[in-house]
C-alpha positions as CSV (number, residue, x, y, z in Angstrom):
1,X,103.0,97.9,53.2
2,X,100.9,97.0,56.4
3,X,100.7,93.2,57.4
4,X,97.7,92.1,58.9
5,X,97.5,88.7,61.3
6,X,96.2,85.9,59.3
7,X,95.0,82.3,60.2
8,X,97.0,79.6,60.3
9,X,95.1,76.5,59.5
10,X,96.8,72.9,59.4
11,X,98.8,74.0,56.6
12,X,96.8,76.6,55.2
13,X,98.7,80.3,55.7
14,X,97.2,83.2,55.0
15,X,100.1,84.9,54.1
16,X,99.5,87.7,51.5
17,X,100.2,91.2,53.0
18,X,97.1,93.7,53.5
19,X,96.0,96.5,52.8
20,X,97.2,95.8,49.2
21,X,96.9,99.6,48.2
22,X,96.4,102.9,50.2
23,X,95.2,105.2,48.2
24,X,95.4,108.0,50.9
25,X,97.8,108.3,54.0
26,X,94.8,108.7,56.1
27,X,92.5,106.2,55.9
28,X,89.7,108.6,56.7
29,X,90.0,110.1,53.3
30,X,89.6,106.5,51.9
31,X,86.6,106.3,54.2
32,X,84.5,109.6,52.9
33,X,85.7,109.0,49.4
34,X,84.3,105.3,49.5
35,X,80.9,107.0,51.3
36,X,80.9,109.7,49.5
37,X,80.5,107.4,46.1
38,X,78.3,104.8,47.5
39,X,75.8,108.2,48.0
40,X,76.1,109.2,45.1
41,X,75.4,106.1,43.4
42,X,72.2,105.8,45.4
43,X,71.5,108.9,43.6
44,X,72.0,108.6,40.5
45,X,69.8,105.4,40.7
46,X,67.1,107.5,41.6
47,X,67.3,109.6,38.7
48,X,67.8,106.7,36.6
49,X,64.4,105.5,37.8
50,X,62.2,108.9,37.4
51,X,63.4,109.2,34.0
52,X,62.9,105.0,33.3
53,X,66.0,104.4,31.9
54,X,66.0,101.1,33.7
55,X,63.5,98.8,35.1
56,X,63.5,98.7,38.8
57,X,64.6,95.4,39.0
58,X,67.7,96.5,36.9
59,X,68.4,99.4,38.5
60,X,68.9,97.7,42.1
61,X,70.8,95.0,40.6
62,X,72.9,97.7,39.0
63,X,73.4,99.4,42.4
64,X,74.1,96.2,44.0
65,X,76.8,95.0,42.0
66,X,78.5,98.8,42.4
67,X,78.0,99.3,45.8
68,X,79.2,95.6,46.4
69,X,82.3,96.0,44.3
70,X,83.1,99.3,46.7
71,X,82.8,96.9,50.1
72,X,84.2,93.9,48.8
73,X,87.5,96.5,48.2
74,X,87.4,97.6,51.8
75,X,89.8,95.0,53.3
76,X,92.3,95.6,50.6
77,X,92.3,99.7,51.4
78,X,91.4,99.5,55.1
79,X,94.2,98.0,57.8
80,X,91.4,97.8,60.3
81,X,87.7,96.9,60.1
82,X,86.8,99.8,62.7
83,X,86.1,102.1,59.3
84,X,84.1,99.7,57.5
85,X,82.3,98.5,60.7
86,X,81.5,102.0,60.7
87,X,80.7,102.3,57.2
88,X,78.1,99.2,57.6
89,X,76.4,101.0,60.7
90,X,75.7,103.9,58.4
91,X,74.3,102.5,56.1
92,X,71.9,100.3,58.5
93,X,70.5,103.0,59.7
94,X,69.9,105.1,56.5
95,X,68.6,102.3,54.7
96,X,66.2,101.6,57.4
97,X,64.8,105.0,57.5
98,X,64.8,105.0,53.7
99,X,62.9,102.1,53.5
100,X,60.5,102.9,56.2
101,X,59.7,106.5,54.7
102,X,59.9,104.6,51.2
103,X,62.4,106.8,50.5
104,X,65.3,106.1,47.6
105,X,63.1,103.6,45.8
106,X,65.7,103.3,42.9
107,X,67.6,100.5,45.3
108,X,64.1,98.9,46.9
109,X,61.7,99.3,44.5
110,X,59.9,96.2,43.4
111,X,57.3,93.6,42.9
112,X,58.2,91.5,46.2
113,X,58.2,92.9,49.6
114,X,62.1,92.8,50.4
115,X,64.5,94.0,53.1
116,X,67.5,93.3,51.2
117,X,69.2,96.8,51.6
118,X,68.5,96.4,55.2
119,X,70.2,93.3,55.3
120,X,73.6,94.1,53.3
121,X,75.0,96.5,55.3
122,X,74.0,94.3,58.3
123,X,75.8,91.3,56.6
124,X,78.6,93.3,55.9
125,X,78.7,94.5,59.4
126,X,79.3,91.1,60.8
127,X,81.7,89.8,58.8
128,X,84.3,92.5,59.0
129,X,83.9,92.5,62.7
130,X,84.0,89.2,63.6
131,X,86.0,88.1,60.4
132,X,88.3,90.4,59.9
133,X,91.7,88.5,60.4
134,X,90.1,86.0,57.5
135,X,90.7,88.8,54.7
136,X,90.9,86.1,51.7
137,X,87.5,84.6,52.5
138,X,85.8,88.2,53.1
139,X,86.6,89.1,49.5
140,X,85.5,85.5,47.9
141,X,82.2,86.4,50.1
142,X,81.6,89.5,49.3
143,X,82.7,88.6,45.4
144,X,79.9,86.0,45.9
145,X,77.2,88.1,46.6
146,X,78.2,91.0,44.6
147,X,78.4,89.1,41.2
148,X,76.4,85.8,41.7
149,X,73.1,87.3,43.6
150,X,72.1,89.7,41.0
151,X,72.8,87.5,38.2
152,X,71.1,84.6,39.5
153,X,67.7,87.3,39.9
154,X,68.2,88.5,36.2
155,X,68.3,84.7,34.7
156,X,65.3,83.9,37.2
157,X,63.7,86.8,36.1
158,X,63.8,85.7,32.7
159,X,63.2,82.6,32.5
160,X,59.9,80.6,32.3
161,X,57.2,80.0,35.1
162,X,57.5,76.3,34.6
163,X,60.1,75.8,36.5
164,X,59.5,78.0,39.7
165,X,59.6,76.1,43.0
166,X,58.9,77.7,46.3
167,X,61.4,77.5,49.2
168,X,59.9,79.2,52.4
169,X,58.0,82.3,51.3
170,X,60.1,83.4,48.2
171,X,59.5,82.3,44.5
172,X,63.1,80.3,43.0
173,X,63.0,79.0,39.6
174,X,65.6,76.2,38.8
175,X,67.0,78.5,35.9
176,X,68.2,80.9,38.9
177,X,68.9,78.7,40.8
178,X,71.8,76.8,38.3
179,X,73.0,80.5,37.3
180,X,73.7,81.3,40.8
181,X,75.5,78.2,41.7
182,X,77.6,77.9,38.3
183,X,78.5,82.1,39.1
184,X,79.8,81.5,42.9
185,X,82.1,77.8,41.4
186,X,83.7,80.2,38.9
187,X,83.9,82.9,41.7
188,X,85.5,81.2,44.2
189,X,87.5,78.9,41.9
190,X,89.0,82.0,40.1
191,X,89.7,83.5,43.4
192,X,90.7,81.0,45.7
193,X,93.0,79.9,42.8
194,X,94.8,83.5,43.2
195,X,94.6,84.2,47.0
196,X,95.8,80.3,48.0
197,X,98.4,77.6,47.1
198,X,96.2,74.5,46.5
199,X,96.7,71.5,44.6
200,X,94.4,71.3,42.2
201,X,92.2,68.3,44.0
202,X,91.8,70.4,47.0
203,X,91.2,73.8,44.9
204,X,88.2,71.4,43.1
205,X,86.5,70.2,46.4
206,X,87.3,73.5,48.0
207,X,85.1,75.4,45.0
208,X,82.7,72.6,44.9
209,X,82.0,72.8,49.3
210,X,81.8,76.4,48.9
211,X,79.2,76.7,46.2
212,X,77.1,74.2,47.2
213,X,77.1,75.7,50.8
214,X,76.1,79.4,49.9
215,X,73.4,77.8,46.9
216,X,71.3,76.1,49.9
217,X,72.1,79.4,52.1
218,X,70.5,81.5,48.7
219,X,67.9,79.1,48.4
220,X,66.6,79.2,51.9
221,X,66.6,82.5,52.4
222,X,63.2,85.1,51.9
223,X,62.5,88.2,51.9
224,X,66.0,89.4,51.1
225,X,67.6,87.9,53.9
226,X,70.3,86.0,51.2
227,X,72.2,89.6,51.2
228,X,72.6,88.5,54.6
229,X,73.0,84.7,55.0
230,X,75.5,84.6,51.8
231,X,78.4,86.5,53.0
232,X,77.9,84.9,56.6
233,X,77.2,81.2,55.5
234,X,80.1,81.0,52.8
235,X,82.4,82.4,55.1
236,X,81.7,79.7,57.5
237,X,81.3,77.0,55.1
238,X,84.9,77.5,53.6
239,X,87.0,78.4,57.0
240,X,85.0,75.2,58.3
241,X,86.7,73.1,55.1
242,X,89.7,74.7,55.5
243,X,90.5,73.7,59.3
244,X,88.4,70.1,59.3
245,X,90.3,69.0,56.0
246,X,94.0,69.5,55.9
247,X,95.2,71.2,52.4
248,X,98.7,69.1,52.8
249,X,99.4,66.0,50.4
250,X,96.2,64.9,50.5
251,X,94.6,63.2,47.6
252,X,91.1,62.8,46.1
253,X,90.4,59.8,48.4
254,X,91.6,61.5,51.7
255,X,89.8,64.6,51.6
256,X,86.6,63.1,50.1
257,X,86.9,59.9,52.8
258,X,87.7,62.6,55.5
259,X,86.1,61.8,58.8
260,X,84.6,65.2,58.9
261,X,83.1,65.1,54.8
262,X,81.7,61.2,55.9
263,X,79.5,62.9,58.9
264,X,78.2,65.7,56.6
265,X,77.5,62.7,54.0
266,X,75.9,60.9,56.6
267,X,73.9,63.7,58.4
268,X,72.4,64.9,54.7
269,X,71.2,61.4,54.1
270,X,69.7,61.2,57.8
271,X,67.5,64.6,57.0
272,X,66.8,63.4,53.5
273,X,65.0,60.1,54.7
274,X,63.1,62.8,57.1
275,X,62.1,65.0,54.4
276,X,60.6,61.7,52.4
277,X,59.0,60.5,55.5
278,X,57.3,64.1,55.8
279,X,59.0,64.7,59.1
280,X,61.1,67.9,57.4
281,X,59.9,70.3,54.7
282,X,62.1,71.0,51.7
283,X,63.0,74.6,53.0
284,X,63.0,72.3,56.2
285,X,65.5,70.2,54.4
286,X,67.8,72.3,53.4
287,X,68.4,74.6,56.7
288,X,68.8,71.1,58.6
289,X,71.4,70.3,56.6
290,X,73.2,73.9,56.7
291,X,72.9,73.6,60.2
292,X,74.2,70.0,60.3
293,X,77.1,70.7,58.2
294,X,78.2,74.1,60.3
295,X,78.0,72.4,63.6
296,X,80.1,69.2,62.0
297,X,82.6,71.6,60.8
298,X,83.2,74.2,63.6
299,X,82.0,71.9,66.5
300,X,83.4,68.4,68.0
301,X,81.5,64.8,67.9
302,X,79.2,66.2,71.2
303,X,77.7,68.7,69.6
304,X,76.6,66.6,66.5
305,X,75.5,63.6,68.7
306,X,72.9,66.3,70.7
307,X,71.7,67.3,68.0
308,X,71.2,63.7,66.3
309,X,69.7,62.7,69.7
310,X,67.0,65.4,69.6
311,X,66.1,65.6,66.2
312,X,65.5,61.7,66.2
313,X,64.2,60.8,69.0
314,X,61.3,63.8,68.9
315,X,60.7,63.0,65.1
316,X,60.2,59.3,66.0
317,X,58.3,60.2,69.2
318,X,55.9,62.6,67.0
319,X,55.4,59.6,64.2
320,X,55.2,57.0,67.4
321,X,52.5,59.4,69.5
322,X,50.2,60.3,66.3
323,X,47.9,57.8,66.3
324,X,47.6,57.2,70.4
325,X,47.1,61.1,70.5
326,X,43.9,62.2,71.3
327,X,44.2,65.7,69.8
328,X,45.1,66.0,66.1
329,X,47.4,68.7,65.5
330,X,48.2,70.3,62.1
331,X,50.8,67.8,61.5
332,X,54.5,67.2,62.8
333,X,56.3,68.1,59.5
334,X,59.2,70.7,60.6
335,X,59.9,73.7,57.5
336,X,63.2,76.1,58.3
337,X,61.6,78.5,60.2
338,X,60.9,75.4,63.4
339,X,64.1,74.0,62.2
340,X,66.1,77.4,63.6
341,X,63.8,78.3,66.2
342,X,64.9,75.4,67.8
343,X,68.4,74.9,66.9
344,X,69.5,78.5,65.7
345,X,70.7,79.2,69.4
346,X,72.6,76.2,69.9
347,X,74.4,76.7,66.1
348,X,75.5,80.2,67.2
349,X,76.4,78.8,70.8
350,X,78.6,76.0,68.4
351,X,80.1,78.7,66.4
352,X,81.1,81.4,69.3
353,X,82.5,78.5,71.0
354,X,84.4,77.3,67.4
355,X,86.3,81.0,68.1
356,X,86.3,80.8,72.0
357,X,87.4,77.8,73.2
358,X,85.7,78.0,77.0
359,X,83.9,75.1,78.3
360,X,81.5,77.1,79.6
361,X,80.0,77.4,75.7
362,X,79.6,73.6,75.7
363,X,77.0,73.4,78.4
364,X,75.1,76.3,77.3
365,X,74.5,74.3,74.0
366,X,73.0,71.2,75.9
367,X,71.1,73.5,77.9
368,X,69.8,75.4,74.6
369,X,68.5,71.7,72.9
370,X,67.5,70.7,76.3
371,X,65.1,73.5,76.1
372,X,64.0,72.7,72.4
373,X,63.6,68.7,73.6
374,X,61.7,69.6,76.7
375,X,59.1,72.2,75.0
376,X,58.8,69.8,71.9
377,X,58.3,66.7,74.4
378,X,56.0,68.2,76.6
379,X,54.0,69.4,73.2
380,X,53.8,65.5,72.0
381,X,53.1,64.1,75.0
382,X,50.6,66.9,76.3
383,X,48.5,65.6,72.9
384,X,47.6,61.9,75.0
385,X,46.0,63.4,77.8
386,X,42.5,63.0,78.1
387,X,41.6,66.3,79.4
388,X,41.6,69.2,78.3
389,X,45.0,72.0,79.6
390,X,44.8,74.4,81.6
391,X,46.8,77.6,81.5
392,X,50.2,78.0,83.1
393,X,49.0,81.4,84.4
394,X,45.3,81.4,84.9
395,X,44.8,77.8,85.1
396,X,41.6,77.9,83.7
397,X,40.6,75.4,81.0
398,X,42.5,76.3,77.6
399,X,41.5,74.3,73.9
400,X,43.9,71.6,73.0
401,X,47.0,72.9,71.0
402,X,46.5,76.8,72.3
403,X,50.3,78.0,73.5
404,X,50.5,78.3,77.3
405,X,48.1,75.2,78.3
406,X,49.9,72.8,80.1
407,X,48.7,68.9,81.1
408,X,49.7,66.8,84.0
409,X,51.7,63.9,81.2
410,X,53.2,67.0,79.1
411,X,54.8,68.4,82.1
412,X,56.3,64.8,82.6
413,X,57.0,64.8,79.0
414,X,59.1,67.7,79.2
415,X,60.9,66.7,82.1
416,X,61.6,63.7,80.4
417,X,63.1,65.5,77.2
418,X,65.1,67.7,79.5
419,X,66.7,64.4,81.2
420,X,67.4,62.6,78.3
421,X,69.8,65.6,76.8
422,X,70.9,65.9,80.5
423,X,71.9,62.0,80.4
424,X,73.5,62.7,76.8
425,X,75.5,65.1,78.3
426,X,76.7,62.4,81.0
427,X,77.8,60.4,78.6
428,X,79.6,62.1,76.1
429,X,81.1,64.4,78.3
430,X,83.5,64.3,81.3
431,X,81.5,66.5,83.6
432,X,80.6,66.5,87.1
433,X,77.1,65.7,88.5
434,X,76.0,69.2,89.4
435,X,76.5,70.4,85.8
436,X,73.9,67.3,84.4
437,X,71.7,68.4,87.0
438,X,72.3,72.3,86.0
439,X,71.4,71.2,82.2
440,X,68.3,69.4,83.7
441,X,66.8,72.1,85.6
442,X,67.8,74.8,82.8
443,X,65.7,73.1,80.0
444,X,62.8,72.5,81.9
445,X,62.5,75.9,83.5
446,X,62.8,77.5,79.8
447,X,60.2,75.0,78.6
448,X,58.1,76.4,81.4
449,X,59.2,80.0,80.3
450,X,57.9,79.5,77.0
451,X,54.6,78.1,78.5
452,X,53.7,81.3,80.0
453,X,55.1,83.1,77.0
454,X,52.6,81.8,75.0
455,X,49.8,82.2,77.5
456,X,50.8,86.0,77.7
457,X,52.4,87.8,74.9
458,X,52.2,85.7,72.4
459,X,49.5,86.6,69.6
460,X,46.2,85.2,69.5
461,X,43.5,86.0,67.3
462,X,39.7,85.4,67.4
463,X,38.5,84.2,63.8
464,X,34.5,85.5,61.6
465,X,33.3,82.9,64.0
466,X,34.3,83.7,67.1
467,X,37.0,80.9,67.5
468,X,40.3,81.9,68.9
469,X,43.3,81.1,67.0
470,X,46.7,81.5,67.1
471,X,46.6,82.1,62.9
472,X,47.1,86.1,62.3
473,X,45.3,87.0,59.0
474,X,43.6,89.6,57.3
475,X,40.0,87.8,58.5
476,X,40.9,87.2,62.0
477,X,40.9,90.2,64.7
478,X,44.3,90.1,67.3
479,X,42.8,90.4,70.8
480,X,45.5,89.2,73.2
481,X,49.5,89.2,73.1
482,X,51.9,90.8,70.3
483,X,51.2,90.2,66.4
484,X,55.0,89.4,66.0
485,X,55.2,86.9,68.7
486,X,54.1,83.6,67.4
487,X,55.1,80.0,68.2
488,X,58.8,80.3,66.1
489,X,59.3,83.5,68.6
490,X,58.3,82.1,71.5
491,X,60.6,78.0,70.6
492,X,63.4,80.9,69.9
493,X,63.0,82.7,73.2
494,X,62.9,79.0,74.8
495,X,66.2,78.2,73.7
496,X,67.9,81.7,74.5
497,X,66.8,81.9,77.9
498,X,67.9,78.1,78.5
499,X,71.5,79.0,78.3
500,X,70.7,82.1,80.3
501,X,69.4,79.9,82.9
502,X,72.6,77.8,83.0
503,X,74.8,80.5,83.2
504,X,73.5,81.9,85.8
505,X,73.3,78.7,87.9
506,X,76.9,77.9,86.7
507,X,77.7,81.4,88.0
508,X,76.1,80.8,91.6
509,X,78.3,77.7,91.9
């Protein structure tokens, strides 16, 4: 029996001794056995669909759940991830040219346009190469998407149109919904019950954290993209509960009184009252509070107060500025898509920094929300100036609200964003002058960036009337930029290059 290195977590050993079996004494054979089977269920799935033996629908759910049950085995046959890392890869590729040549429909065909084979060998990728070393949680993720995904689409499938809700772009129904989160509690109950040594309090919240954690991550996710966010997000969620909350005599009260639970309790009310103020969307809603819960767990007080201080202060700006402005834009509410463009960066700076520990990781994720707060300022206050922009590149006169136009009081606006995350920085951090300053400059300069982004590559479209737009659709003719770039690409580029920027300058010092 090979041991692997597991996690020690303020009381919480993963001690159980893997791989569990070997079924070969080269793990190669394991390896083209395991391919081998995958291929030639893909296969048979095909044949099952020429001769209609299944629906479509019930096919790829069949092909999921067998295909899933084959990786979710991987870290108990495998002593490395280096195999299944390579296993994923394959499959990325293959399924990529499959789908693009619409090839194998037996595990893509259906009603809805979906990437979802795309994504599973892509999630799969991640979490055995950056979670390896957590081998309990791998199998209660994978376990969780394997089982609960494909049930949760048959009930929704077959349930009644009364009570579909729309989340993003996708269809949910409620039915699905309740299927889905009742399947990953049993799951991860059943499982965490046999892989750990809780008390039975802690196994209860521990369930409960989970399930709600990878429901919202379900919910929120379109186009197939759950096959990735499940495995990812419920990993997270539970090595986040296991290192914030101590598993050690602890009873109901302590755990569900934690400092770290009371945050989450408070940041979920803070983005409800902004989805009933119309501030945040429901899809809006629910990836603000993933977001908020991930960077409470793997992050420290600074990284939450950020955060707080941008999303606040720019909702109340936007609700304070509406009716001084004198361009009326399409409205301030945020849905999930704004909500990661301009926090996505800073989460993943949070969470490589959760398993880095270098300072370095905690200016880059000021410098990411500077960015977000200076583009998002200069946007608001850009709306009260009188004239009309002009462009960051030609300076000729642009239309109110077209990406790249600048004004004399948004540029101030944004400077002003950038400064006040700067100042934040001051003051909950112990850091010398030059680094405020570097924090500063960085955010403005990528608000800049994502000025003449817009102005260049970004996609604009000239409508039956001869109106340009920045709306792609079927009626409207693409004449400038890139169809892919819109203003979610262009806020995500903002807040990459940001912590570029700061590197960079933190490098020259």
């Amino acid at each position: 029996m090979l041991s692997r290195c597991h996690l020690t977590t303020q009381g919480i050993i993963f001690s159980m001794d893997y791989p569990l079996w070997l079924p070969f004494k080269n793990e190669w054979w394991t390896f083209f056995v395991i391919l081998a089977s995958i291929l030639i269920i893909v296969m048979a799935s095909e044949l099952i669909l020429k001769l209609r033996m299944l629906s479509p629908e019930s096919n790829r759910r069949v092909v999921h759940i067998f295909i899933g049950t084959f990786v979710t085995l991987s870290p108990i046959v495998f002593t490395s991830y280096s195999l299944p890392a390579t296993l994923a890869f394959i499959f990325i590729i293959l399924n990529y040219f499959a789908y693009s040549n619409q090839r194998f429909k037996g595990i893509h065909s259906q009603s809805r346009i979906t990437y979802g084979t795309i994504y599973f060998p892509i999630g799969y990728f991640i979490i055995t190469v950056f979670f390896w070393q957590y081998t309990e949680l791998i199998i209660i993720s994978l376990s969780i998407l394997t089982i609960a995904d494909p049930i949760a689409s048959y009930v929704g499938e077959n349930t009644s149109n009364n009570n579909e809700f729309i989340i993003w772009e996708d269809k949910k129904t409620v039915e699905g919904t309740a299927a889905f989160f009742i399947t990953s509690t049993v799951i991860v109950f059943l499982l965490a019950q046999l892989l750990f040594d809780f008390s039975h309090i802690y196994l209860l919240l521990f369930t409960l954290f989970t399930a709600i954690g990878v429901t919202a991550a379900e919910i929120t996710s379109s186009k197939g993209s759950d096959n990735l966010s499940i495995p990812i997000i419920s990993i997270l969620f539970m090595l986040g509960f296991l290192e914030a909350i101590p598993s050690i005599s602890l009873d109901l009260t302590s755990i569900l009184f934690s400092e770290k639970l009371l945050l989450i309790y408070l940041i979920t009310l803070l983005f409800y009252i902004a989805y009933r103020l119309n501030t945040l969307s429901l899809d809006g809603l629910f990836g603000g509070m993933i977001m908020g819960t991930l960077i409470i767990l793997l992050g420290f007080e600074y990284h939450l107060m950020c955060m707080a201080i941008f999303f606040i202060l720019s909702s109340l700006l936007s609700k304070v500025l509406k009716r001084a402005s004198f361009y009326r834009s399409k409205g301030s509410k945020r849905d999930i898509v704004q909500v990661y463009a301009n926090g996505g960066i800073a989460l993943l700076i949070c969470i490589i920094g959760h398993f880095n520990n270098d300072p370095i990781m905690i200016y880059l994720f000021f410098s990411s929300v500077a960015a977000a707060m200076s583009d998002t300022w200069g946007t608001e206050f850009g709306k009260l100036s009188k004239h009309k922009p002009v462009s960051i590149v030609s300076f000729q006169p642009v239309n109110h609200g077209m990406s790249g136009g600048i004004t004399r009081i948004g540029t101030m606006g944004s400077l002003l964003g950038s400064c006040i995350i700067g100042l934040s920085a001051w003051l909950l951090l112990p850091v010398q002058s030059h680094i405020i300053y570097g924090i500063i400059l960085s955010g403005l300069l990528a608000s800049l960036f994502d000025s003449i982004l817009g102005a260049t590559i970004q996609g604009k479209y000239r409508d039956q009337s001869g109106d340009i737009t920045e709306k792609g659709t079927d009626n409207n003719n693409l004449f400038q930029g890139y169809s892919f770039i819109n203003n979610d690409m262009v806020n995500l580029l903002n807040t990459t290059i940001s912590p570029i920027i700061m590197y960079f300058f933190l490098w020259l010092l």
